[in-house]
C-alpha positions in Angstrom: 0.0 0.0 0.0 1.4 3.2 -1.0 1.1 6.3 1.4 0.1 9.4 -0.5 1.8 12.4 1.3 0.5 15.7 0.7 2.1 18.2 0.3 1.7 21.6 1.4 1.5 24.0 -2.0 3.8 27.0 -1.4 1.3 30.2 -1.7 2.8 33.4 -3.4 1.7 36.8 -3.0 1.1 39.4 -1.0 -1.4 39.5 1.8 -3.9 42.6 2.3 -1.6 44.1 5.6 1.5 43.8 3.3 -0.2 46.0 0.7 -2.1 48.1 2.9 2.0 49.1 4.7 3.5 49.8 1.3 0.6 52.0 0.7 0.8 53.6 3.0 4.8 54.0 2.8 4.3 54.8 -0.8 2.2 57.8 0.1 4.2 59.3 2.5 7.2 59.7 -0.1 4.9 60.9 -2.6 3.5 63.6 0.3 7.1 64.9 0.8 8.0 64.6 -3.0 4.7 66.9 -3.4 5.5 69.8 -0.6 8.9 70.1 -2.0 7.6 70.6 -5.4 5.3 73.2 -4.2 7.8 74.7 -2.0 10.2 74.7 -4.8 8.0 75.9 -6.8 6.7 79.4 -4.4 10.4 80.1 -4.3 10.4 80.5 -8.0 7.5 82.7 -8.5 8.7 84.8 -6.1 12.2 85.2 -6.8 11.0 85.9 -10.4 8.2 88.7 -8.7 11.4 89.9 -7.4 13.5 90.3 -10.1 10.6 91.8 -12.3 10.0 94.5 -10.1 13.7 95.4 -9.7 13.5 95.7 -13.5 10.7 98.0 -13.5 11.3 100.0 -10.6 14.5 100.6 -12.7 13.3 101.5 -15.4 11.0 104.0 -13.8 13.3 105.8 -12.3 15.6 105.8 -16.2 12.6 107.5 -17.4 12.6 109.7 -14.7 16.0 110.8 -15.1 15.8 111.1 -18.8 13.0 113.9 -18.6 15.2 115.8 -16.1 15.1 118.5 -13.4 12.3 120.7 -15.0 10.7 117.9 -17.3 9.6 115.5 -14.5 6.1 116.0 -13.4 5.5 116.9 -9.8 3.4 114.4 -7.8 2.6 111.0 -8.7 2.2 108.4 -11.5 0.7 104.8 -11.5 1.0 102.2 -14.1 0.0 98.9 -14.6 1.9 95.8 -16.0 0.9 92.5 -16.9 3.4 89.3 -15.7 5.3 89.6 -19.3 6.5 93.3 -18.7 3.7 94.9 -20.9 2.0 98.2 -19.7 -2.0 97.0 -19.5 -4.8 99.2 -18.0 -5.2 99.9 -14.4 -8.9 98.2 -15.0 -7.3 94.8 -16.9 -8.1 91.4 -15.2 -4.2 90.2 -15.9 -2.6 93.0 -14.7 0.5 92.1 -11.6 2.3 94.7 -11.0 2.0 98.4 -10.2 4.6 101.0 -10.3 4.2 104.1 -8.2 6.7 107.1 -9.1 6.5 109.9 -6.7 8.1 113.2 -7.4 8.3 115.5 -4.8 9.8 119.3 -4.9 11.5 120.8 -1.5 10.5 124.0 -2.7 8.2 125.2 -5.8 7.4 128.1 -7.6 3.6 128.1 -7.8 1.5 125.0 -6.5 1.8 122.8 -3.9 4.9 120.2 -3.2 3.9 116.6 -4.6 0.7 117.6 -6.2 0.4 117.4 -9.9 1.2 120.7 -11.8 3.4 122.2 -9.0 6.4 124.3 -10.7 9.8 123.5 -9.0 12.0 126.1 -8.2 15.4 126.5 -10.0 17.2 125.5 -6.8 14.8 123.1 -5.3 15.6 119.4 -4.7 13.7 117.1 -6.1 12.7 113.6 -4.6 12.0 110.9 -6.9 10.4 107.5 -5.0 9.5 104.3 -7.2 7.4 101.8 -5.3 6.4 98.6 -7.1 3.5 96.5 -5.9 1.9 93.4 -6.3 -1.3 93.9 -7.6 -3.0 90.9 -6.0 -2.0 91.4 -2.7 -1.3 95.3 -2.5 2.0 93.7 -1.0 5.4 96.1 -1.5 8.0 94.1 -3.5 10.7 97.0 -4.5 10.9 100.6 -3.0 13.8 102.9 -4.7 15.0 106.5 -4.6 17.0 109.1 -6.0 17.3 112.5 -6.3 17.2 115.4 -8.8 18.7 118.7 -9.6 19.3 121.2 -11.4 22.9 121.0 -12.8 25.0 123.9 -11.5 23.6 123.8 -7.8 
């Protein structure tokens, strides 16, 4: 008579508590991956807010400088730029940015100091301030100044 053993079949696979732990590992290295991501990528948009408004702020006060002493209008100017560098309308959905230049006289001829149309005198000094602003959040990115006057003094 021949004994039949039987053997014990060898099972593969994974069982449900083994999956449910790698899932859960799984997820917590893809939560991290993700926050760095996002925090990477907040440091980018704002380095690049940064280094947009430098450029405008610059170039405010260049055009400042270029009308000169007498040219420059007392008081102050506001305009509006989209993302891309592009002068949009202070109304404009995409508008970002927006560039405050503030001319201010320590003397004047007829007027009032900082108001629009005020005449500066010949030996007056003439503040020039360039703030630039995130339009979303009214939040101060780049504040500049300089001064102006008239050559000879």
């Amino acid at each position: 008579m021949k004994i039949r053993v039987k053997r014990r079949q060898l099972q593969h696979g994974a069982t449900l508590v083994e999956l449910l732990v790698a899932a859960l590992l799984l997820s917590i290295g893809l939560m991290a991956l993700v926050n760095m991501w996002m925090y990477s990528f907040r440091m980018t948009v704002i380095t690049d807010d940064y280094g947009v408004a430098y450029n405008l702020g610059r170039q405010a006060m260049e055009q400042v400088k270029m009308q000169g002493f007498a040219s420059a209008p007392e008081g102050n100017t506001v305009v509006h730029y989209r993302a891309n560098q592009t002068v949009t309308s202070a109304g404009a959905s995409d508008r970002r940015y927006q560039v405050t230049t503030s001319i201010v006289s320590s003397s004047v001829k007829s007027g009032t100091p900082g108001s629009a149309g005020a005449v500066p005198m010949d030996t007056a000094i003439r503040t020039v301030t360039v703030t630039v602003r995130l339009t979303a959040s009214n939040q101060v990115i780049y504040v500049t100044h300089t001064y102006l006057a008239r050559g000879g003094v």
